[in-house]
Every structure is written in structure tokens, then in C-alpha cells.
VONUVEX-403850 format. One record per residue: residue in one letter; x, y, z of N, C-alpha, C, CB in turn. Coordinates in pm, whole numbers, padded with zeros to 5 digits, always signed. Glycine has a CB too. Layout:
BEGIN
AXYZXYZXYZXYZ...
This chain:
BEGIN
X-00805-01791-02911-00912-01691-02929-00942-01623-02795-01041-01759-02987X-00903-01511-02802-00945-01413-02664-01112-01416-02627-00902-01232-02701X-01185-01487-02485-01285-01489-02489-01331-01421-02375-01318-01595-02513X-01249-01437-02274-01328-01371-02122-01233-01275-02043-01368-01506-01998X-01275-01185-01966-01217-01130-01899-01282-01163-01765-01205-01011-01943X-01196-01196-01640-01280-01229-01541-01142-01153-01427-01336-01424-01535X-01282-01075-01383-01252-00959-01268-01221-01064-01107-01430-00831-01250X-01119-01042-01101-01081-01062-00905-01190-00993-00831-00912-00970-00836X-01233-01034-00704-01277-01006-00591-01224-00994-00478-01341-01062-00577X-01174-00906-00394-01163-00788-00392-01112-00745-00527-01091-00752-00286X-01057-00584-00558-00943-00550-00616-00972-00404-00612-00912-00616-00754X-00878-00317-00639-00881-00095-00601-00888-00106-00462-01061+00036-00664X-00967+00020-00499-00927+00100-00355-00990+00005-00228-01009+00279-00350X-00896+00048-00133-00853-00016+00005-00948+00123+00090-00636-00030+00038X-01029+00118+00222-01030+00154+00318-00909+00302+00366-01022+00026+00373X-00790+00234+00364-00720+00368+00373-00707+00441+00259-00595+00357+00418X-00690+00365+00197-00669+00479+00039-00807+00617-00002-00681+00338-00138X-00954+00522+00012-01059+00632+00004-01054+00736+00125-01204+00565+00001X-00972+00673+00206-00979+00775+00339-00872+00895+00292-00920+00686+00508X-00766+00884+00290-00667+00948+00223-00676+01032+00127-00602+00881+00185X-00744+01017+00001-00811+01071-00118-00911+01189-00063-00894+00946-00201X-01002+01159+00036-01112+01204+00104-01039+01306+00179-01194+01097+00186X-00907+01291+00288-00916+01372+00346-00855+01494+00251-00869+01338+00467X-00783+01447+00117-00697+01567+00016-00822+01666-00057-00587+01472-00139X-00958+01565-00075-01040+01650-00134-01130+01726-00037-01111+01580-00229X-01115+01718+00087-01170+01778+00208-01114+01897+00231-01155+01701+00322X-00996+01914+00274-00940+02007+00277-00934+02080+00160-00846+01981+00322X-00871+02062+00018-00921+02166-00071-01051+02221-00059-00914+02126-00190X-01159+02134-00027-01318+02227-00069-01289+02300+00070-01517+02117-00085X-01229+02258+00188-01272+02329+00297-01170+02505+00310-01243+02206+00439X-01046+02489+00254-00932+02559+00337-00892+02651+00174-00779+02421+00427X-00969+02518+00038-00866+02578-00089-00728+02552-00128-00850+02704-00077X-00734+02612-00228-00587+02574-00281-00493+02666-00244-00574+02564-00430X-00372+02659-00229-00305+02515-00243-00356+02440-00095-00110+02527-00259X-00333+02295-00090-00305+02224+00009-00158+02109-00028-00452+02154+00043X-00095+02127+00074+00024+02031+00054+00019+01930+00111+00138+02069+00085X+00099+01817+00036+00091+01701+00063+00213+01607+00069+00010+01667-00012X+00269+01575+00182+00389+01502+00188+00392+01356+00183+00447+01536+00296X+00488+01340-00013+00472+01254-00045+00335+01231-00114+00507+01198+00040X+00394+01107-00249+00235+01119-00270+00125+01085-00197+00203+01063-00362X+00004+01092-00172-00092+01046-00089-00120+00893-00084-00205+01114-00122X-00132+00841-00224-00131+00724-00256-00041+00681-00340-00229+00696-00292X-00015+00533-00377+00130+00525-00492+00036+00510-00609+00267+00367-00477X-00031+00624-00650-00125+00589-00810-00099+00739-00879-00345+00549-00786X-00043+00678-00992-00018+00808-01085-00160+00892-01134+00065+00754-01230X-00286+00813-01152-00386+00892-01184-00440+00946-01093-00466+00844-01245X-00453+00891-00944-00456+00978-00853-00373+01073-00803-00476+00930-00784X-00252+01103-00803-00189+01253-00794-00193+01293-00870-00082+01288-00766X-00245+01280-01011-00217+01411-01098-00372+01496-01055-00193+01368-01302X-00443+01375-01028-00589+01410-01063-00640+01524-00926-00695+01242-01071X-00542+01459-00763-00520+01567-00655-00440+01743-00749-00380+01470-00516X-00351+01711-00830-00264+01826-00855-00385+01911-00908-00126+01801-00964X-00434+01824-00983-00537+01914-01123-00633+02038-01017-00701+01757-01237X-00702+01985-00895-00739+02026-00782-00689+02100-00694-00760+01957-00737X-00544+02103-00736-00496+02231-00593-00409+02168-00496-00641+02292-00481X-00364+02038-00541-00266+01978-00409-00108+01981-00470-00314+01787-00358X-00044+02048-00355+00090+02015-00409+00194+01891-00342+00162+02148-00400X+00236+01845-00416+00316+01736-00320+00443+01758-00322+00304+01590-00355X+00518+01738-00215+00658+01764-00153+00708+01655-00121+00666+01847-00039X+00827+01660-00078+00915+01580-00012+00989+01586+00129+00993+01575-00090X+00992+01734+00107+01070+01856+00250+00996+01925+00298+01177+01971+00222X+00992+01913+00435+00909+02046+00471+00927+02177+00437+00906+02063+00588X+01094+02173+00449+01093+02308+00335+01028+02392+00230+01156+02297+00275X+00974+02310+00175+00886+02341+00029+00749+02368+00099+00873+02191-00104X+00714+02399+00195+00610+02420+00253+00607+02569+00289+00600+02332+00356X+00520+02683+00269+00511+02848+00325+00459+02835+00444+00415+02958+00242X+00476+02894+00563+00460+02901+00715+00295+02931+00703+00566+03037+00805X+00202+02840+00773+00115+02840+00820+00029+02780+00722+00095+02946+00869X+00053+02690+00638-00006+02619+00485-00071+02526+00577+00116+02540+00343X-00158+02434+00487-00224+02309+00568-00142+02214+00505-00397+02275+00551X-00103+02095+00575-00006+02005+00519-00050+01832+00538+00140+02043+00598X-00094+01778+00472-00150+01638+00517-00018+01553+00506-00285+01574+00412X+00011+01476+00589+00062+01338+00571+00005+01252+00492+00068+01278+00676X+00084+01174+00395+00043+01061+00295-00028+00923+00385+00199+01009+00203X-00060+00863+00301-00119+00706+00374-00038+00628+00391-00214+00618+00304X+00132+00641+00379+00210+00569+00436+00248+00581+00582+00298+00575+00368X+00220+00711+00633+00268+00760+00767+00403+00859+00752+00305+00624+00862X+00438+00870+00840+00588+00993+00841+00619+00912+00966+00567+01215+00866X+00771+00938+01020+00827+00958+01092+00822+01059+01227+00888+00962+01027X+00862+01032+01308+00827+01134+01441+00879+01260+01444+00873+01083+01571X+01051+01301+01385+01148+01354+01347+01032+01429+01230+01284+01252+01311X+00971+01423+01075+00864+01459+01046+00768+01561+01130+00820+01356+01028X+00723+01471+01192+00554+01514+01264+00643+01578+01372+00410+01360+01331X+00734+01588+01413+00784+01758+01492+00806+01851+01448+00887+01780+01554X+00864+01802+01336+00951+01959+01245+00790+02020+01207+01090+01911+01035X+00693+01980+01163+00572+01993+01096+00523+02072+01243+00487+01835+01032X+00541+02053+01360+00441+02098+01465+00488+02235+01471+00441+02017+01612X+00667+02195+01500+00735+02311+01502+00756+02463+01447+00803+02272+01487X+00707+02402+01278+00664+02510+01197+00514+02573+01196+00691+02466+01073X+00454+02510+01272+00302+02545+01316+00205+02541+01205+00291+02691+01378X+00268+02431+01106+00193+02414+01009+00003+02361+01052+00287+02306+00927X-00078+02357+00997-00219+02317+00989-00248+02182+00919-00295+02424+00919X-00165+02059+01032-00183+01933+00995-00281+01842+00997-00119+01891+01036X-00309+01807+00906-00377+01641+00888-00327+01484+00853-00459+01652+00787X-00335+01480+00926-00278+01310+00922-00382+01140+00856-00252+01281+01115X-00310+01185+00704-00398+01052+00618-00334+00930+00661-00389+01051+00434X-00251+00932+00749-00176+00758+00745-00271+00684+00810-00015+00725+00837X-00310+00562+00718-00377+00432+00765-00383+00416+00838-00361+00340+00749X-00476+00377+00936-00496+00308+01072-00414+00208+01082-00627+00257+01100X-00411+00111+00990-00339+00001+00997-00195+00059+00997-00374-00098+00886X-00114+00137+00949-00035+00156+00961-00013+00208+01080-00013+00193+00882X-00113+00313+01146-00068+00368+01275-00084+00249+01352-00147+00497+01331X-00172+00148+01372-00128+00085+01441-00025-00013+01500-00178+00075+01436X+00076+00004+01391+00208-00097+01442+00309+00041+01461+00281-00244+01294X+00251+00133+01484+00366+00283+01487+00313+00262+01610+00352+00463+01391X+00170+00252+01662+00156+00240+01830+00190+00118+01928+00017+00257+01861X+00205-00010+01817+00243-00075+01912+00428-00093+01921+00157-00203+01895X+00467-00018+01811+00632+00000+01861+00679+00078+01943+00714+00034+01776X+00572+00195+01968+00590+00281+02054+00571+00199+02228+00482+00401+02008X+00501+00121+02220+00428+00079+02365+00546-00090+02398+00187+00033+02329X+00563-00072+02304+00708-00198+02321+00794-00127+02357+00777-00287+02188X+00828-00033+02249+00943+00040+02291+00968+00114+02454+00942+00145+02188X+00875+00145+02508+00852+00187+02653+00885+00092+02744+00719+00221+02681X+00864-00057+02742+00884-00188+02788+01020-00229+02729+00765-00283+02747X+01103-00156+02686+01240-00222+02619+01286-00329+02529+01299-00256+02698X+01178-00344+02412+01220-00405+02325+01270-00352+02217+01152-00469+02303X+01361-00442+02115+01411-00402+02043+01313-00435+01929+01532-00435+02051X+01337-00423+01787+01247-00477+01677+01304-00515+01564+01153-00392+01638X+01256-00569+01483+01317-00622+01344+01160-00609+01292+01409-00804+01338X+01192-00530+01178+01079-00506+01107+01122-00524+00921+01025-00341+01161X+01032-00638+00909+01019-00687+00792+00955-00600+00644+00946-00794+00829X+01035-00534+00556+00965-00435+00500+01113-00420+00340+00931-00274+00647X+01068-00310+00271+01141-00272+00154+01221-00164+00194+01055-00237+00038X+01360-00197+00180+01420-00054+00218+01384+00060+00153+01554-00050+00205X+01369+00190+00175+01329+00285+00087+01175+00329+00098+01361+00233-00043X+01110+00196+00080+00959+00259+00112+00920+00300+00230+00859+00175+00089X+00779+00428+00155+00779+00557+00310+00724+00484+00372+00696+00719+00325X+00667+00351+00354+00618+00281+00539+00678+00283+00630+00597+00150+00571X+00787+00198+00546+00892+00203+00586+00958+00219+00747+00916+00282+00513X+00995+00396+00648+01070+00527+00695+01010+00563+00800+01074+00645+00603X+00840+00556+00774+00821+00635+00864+00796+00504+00992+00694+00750+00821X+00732+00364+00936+00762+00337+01126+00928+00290+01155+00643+00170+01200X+01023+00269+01079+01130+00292+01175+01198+00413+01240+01212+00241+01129X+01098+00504+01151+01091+00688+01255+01067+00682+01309+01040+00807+01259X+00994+00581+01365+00910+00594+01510+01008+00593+01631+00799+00459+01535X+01140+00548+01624+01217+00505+01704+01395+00568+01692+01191+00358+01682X+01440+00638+01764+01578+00699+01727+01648+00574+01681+01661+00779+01854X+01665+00452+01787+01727+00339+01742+01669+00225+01800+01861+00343+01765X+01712+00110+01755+01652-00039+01819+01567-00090+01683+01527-00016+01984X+01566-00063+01594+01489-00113+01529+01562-00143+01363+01369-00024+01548X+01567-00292+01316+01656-00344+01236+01561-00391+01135+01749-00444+01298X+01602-00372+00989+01535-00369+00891+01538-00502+00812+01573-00262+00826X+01522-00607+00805+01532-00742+00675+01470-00719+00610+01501-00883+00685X+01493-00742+00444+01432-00731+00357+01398-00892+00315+01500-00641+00272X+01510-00945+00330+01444-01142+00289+01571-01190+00376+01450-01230+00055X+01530-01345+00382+01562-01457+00491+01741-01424+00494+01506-01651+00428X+01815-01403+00427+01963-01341+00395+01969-01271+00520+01985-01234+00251X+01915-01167+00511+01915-01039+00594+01899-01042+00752+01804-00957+00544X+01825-01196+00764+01806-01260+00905+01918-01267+00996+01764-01396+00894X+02043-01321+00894+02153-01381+00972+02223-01280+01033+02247-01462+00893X+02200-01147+00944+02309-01013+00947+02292-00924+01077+02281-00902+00810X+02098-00947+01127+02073-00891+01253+02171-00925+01351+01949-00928+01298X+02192-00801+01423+02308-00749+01592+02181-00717+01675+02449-00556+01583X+02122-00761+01707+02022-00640+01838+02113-00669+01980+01793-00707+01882X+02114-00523+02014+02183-00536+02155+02154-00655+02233+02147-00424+02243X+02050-00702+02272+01980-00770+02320+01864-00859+02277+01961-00711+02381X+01833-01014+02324+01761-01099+02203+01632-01131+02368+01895-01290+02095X+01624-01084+02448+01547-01093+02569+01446-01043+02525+01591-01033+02690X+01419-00905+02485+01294-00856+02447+01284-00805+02283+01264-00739+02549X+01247-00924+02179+01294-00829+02072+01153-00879+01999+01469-00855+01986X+01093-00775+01901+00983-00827+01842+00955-00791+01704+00882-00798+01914X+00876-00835+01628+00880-00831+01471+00776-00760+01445+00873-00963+01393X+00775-00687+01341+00662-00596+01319+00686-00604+01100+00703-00392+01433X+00585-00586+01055+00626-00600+00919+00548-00470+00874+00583-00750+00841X+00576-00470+00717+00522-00350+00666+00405-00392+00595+00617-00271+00580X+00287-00313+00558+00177-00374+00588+00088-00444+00453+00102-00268+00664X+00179-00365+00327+00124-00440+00163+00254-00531+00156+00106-00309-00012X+00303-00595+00202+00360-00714+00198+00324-00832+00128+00366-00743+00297X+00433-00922+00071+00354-01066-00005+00315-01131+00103+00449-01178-00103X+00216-01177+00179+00205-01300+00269+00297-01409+00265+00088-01360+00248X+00309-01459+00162+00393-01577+00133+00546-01569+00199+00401-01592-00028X+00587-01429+00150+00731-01394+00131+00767-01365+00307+00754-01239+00008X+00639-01227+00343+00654-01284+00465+00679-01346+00549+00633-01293+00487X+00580-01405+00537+00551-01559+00625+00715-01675+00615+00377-01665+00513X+00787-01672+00508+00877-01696+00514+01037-01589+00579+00854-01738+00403X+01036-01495+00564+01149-01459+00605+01092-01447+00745+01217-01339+00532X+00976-01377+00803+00931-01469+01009+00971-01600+01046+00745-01508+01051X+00951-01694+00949+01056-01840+01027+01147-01826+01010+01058-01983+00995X+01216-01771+00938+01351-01743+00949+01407-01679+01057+01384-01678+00855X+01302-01567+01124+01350-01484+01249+01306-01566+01360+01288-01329+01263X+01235-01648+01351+01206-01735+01468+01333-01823+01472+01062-01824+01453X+01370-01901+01376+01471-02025+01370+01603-01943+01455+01515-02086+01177X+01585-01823+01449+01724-01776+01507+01706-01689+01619+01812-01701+01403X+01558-01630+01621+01536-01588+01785+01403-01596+01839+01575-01440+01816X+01409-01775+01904+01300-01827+01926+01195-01779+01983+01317-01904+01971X+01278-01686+02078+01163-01620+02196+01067-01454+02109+01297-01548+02386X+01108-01435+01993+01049-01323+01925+00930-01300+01944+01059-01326+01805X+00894-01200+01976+00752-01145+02004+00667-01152+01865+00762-00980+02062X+00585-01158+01810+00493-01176+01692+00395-01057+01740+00417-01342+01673X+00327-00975+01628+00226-00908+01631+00080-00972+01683+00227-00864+01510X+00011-00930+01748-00105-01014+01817-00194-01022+01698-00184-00941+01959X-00206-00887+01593-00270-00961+01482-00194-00936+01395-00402-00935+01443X-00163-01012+01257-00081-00993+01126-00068-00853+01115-00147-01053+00991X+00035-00786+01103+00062-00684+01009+00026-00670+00880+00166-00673+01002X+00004-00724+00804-00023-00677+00681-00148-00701+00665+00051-00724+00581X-00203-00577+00558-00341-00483+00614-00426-00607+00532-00370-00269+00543X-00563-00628+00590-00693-00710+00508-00712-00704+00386-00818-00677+00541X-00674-00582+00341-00708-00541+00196-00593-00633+00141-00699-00360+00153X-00441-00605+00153-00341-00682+00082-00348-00790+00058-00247-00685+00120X-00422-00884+00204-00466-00996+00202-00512-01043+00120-00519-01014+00264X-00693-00995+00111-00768-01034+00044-00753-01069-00109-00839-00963+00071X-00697-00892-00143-00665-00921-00278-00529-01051-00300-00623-00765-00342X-00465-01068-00229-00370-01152-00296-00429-01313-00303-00226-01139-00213X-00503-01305-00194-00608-01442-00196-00658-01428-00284-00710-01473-00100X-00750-01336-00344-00817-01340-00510-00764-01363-00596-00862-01245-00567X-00634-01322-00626-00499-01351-00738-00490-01510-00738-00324-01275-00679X-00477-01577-00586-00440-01723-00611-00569-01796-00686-00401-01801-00460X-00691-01742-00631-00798-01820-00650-00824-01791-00805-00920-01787-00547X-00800-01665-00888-00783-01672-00977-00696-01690-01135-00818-01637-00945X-00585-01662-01030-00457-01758-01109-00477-01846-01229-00400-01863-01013X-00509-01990-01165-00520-02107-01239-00647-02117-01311-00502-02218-01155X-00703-01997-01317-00841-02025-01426-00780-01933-01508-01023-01985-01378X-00723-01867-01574-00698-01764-01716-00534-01796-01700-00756-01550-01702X-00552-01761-01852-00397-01770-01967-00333-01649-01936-00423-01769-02162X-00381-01546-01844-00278-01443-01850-00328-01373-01741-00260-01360-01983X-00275-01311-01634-00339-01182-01527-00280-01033-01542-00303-01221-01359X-00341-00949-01558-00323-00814-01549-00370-00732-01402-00399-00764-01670X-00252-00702-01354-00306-00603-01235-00265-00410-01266-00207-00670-01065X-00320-00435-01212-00327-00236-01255-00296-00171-01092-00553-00158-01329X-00186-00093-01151-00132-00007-01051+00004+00030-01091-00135-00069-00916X+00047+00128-01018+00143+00204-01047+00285+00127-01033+00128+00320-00965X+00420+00158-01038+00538+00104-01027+00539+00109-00891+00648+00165-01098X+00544+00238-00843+00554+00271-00702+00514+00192-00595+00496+00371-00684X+00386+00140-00646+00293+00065-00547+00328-00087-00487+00160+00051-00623X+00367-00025-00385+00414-00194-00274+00323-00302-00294+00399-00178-00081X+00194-00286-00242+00115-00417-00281+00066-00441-00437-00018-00419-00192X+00074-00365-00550+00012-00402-00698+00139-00449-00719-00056-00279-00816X+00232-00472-00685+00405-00537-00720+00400-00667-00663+00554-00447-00637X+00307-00646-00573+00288-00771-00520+00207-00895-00575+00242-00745-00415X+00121-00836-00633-00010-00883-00653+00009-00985-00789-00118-00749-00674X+00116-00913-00874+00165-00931-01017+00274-01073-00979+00256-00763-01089X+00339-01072-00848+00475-01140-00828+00405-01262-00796+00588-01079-00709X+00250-01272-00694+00154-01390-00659+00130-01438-00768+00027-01364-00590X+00079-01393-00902+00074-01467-01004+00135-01539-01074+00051-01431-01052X+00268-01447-01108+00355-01500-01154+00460-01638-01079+00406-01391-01183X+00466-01638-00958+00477-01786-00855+00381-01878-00894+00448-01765-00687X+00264-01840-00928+00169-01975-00978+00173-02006-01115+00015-01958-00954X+00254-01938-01188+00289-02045-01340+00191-01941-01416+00223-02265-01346X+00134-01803-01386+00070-01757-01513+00132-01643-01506-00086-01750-01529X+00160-01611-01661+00208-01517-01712+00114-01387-01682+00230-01554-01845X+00206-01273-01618+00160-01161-01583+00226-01026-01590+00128-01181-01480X+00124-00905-01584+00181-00793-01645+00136-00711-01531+00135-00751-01797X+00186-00584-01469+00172-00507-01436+00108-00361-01529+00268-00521-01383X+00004-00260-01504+00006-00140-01621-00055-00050-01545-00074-00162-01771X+00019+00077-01556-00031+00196-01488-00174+00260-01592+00115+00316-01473X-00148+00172-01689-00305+00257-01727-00323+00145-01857-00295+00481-01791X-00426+00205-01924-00474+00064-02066-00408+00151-02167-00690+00020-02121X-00317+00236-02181-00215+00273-02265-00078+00174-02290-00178+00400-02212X-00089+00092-02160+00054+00032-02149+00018-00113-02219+00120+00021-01971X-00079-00157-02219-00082-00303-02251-00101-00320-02412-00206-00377-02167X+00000-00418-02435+00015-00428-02573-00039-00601-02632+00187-00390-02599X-00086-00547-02727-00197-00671-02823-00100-00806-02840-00250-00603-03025X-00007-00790-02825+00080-00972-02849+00059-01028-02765+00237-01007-02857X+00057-00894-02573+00019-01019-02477-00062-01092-02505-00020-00999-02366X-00198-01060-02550-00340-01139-02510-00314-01270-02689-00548-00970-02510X-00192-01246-02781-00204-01368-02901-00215-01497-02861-00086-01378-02993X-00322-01607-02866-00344-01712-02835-00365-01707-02697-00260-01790-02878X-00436-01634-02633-00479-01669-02469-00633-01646-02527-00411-01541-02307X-00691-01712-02395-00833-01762-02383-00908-01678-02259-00832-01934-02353X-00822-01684-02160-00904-01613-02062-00784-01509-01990-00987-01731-01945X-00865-01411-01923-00748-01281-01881-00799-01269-01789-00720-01138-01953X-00752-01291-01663-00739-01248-01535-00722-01121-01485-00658-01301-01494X-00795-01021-01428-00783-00885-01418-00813-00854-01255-00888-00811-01527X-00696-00795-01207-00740-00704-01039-00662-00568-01085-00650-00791-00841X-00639-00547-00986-00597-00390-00935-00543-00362-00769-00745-00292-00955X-00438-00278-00770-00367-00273-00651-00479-00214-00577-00228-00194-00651X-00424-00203-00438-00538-00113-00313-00573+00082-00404-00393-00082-00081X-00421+00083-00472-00421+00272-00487-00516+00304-00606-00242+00353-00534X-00516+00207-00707-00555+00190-00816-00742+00203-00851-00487+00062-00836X-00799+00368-00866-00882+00364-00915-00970+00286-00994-00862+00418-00937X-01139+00261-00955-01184+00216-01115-01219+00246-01179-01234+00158-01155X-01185+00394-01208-01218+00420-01349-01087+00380-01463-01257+00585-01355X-00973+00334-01383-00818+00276-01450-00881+00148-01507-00664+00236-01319X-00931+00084-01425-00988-00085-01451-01103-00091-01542-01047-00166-01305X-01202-00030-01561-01284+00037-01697-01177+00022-01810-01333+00223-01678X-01136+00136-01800-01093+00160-01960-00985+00069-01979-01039+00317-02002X-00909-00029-01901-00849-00171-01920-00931-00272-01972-00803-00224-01799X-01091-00238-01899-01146-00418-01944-01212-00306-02121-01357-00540-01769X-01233-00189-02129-01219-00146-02265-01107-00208-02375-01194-00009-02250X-01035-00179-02328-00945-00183-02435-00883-00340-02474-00831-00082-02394X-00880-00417-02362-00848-00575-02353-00987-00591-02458-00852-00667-02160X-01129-00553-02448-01258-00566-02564-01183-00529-02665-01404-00466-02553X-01126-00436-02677-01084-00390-02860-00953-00473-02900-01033-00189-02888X-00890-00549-02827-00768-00660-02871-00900-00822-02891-00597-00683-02686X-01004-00811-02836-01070-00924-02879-01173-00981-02763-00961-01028-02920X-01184-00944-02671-01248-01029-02546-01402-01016-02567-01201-00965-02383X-01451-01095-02533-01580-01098-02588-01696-01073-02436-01596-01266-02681X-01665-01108-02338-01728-01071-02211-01653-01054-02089-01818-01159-02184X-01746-01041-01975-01658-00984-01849-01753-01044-01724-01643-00785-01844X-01646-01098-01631-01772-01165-01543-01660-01138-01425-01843-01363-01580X-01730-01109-01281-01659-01118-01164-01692-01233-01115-01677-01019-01075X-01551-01246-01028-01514-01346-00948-01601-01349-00835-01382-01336-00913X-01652-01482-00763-01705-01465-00620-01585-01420-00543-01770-01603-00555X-01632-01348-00434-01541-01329-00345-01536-01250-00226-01466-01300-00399X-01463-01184-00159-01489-01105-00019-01510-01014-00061-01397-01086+00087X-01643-00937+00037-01712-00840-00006-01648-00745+00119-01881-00871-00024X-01585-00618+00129-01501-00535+00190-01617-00445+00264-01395-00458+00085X-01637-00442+00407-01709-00329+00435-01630-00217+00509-01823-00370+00511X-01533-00233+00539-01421-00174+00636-01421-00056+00591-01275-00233+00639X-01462+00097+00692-01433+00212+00674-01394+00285+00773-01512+00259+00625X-01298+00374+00747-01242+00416+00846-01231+00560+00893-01144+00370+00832X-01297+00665+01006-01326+00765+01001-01217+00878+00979-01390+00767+01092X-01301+01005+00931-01214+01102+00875-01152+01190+01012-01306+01200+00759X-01018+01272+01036-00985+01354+01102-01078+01468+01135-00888+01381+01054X-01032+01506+01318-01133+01623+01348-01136+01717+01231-01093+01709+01482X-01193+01811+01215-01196+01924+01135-01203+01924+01019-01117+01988+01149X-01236+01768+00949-01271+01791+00830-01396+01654+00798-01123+01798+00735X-01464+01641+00933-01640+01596+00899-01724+01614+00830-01717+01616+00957X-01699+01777+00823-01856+01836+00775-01875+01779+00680-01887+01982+00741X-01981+01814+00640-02016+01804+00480-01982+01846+00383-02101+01827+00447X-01914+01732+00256-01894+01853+00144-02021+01922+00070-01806+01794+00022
């Protein structure tokens, strides 16, 4: 008999993500439409359509950009190769990438000046990625899991240091780093974790709520590095779990014979997505909704010059 739905603590939007969102709806009220946007801003399908509906266009190439447009960078960051061609064209930039993210783009930069090399722990393909191993023409080697350890060449093992990408599993992490230690003892470590508080937190909420419900649902997009994550923490602890970009996707057999439903949401993942989920999980049978204790998020992070004012 379907009886409870019980909400994670943390879960949605992250610190960078409202920042990001903020600076796309800033610039439209300030500059108008169009404003372009490289890459999506966030990995949430209801949030880019809901930027498009507003006047944002998103690209891939600078190409697709008309000379003198305003052009924001996404909250993953860009590449340096990027953020020249962008200067070069004298586009009217804003830069949404995460603090947290810029900050391991600054400290590869400030290694990199001191001659180290790097191994950076991350998903091939994703724009975190891309853009901090843009940060660097070369020296910098990509593992995806403990395999990938053995395959590293760095010119040199004297100065070499690890940097990861920042919605990462902790767990998974934390394992393929001993792996880079077991084979290059002297590795430099980040002075604080790479992967951002928010990823944290929420994945700490997933464990703590794991083993109390018959089933967990996280909400977020495919795209999304940490809601992939969030779904994979559960599923390591023995409960059956679903990923859903919206309460269209979830279907009534999951919840046959479960008792309690476990519910978060990635960092990108709106709540008005998580509403009409704990809706519709009510119309398959749930009878109430209670949140989890848990970390209460105050972390905010300020907006770019020129777009303070007031809306």
C-alpha cells in the first residue's frame, strides 16, 4: 500500500544554478531579446525551454552568434580557446560558470605556472569537462575510473596534481584518487575537495534516505552529471531507483506494492518539477509528504558587473 512520500534534504537548485538562471533572466530584462547562450545554461530541460520561451538562444559555435550580440557562458565554464574567440569577436560577455568551477580553472592555471602536470578526474564529453581541460593547451590527462589510472604517460611524475570535476559521485571518486595515489604517491590533492557542497550534500541525503523507502525517485534531466549521480547512490544501497525529467515519465507499476518513496532532485532541477511529481506519485496512491531533516543551504553567490541592478 503506497503511504508516504518523504522529501530529501537538500535537493534542486544549487547556488550556481540560481546564479546562472539569474544572470539569463538579467540580461534579457536588461539588453532583450535575443540573448545567447553557449550551451545549455543548466542540464534541465524545463529550464531551457522555459529561458527559450523568454528570448534566449542556445548554441554550440560561436558561429551561430551575430557580431556584437550579448553571449553568456553556461554554468559549466568554457575553455580559454572559447573565451578568446568570444573576446575576439567583441561579443558582450557574461560569464555564468560556477565559482566552484572557476575555482579549479584558477587553481590549474596557478599550478600550471609552477609546472605541474594534472590528471583530472571527470566524464569524457562533459562541458566541465572541456572547458577545465581548456584551460591548458597540454599537460592535463583525463581518467574516467581506476582502469584509466594505469594508462596515464605524464611527461613527468615530480610535479603532477589531481583536480576532479565537480558533480561527481564522492564514492566513485574517492576511489579512482587511491588509485592515483597507489601509483603516484607524491600527487598533489586539491586543498579543498573538488566536488561542489551542493553534490555533496545532496548525495549525503540520498544515503541517509535510502534505507528508509521501497523506492527513490530523483528528478532531473539525462544530461545532468550530478541527478545521474544521485539515482546511481541509491541504487549501490539496494533500493530500487528511477531517474524522470518530469511526472510525465513515471509510471504506476513502479510504486505496485511499495510503502514508502523516497524523493530528491538534481542541483538543475526546478521545484516546480518536484511539485507536480509529489502530485502525481498522490494520484498513483500516496497518502502524505513529509521532509527529511537535513542541511539547510545558505550559500549565494554574487551576480556579474553590469547586471546588479534591479530587476
Amino acid at each position: 500500500m503506497l503511504d508516504e512520500i518523504i522529501l530529501a534534504e537538500p535537493r534542486g537548485f544549487c547556488a550556481g544554478v540560481d546564479r546562472a538562471i539569474e544572470i539569463v533572466e538579467r540580461a534579457l530584462h536588461k539588453f532583450g531579446a535575443p540573448i545567447y547562450v553557449r550551451h545549455e545554461i543548466v542540464h534541465n530541460t524545463y529550464v531551457v525551454n522555459d529561458l527559450k520561451a523568454k528570448g534566449a538562444i542556445f548554441i554550440e559555435e560561436l558561429d551561430d552568434v551575430p557580431p556584437g550580440a550579448t553571449l553568456i557562458f553556461s554554468a559549466h565554464g568554457v575553455s580559454k580557446a572559447v573565451q578568446q574567440e568570444a573576446a575576439q569577436r567583441g561579443f558582450h560577455v557574461f560569464d555564468a560558470t560556477c565559482p566552484l568551477v572557476t575555482k579549479v580553472h584558477i587553481e590549474v592555471a596557478k599550478l600550471h605556472k609552477e609546472g605541474y602536470e594534472f590528471i583530472m578526474i571527470g566524464h569524457k564529453g562533459h562541458p566541465e569537462v572541456e572547458g577545465t581541460m581548456g584551460q591548458l593547451d597540454s599537460g592535463i590527462h583525463l581518467v574516467e575510473d581506476v582502469a584509466d589510472v594505469a594508462h596515464v604517460q605524464p611527461v613527468q611524475t615530480d610535479k603532477l596534481a589531481v583536480v576532479t570535476q565537480t558533480t561527481l559521485s564522492m564514492d566513485d571518486a574517492a576511489g579512482i584518487l587511491a588509485a592515483v595515489k597507489a601509483r603516484f604517491p607524491n600527487v598533489r590533492e586539491p586543498k579543498q575537495q573538488d566536488i561542489c557542497y551542493a553534490t555533496q550534500n545532496r548525495q549525503d541525503a540520498v544515503k541517509l534516505l535510502s534505507p528508509q523507502v521501497d523506492i527513490v525517485i530523483v528528478v532531473g534531466s539525462p544530461t545532468s552529471s550530478n541527478s545521474n549521480r544521485l539515482r546511481e547512490v541509491a541504487e549501490k544501497l539496494g533500493t530500487e531507483s528511477y531517474m524522470v525529467d518530469n511526472a510525465d515519465e513515471l509510471k504506476a507499476e513502479w510504486f505496485e506494492g511499495k510503502g514508502r518513496v523516497g524523493l530528491t532532485a538534481g542541483a538543475s532541477a526546478p521545484s516546480i518539477l518536484v511539485r507536480q511529481v509529489v502530485d502525481r506519485i498522490k494520484a498513483f496512491g500516496a497518502l502524505s509528504v513529509r521532509k527529511m531533516d537535513g542541511i539547510e543551504e545558505t550559500v549565494k553567490f554574487p551576480l556579474p558587473k553590469g547586471l546588479k541592478t534591479e530587476l
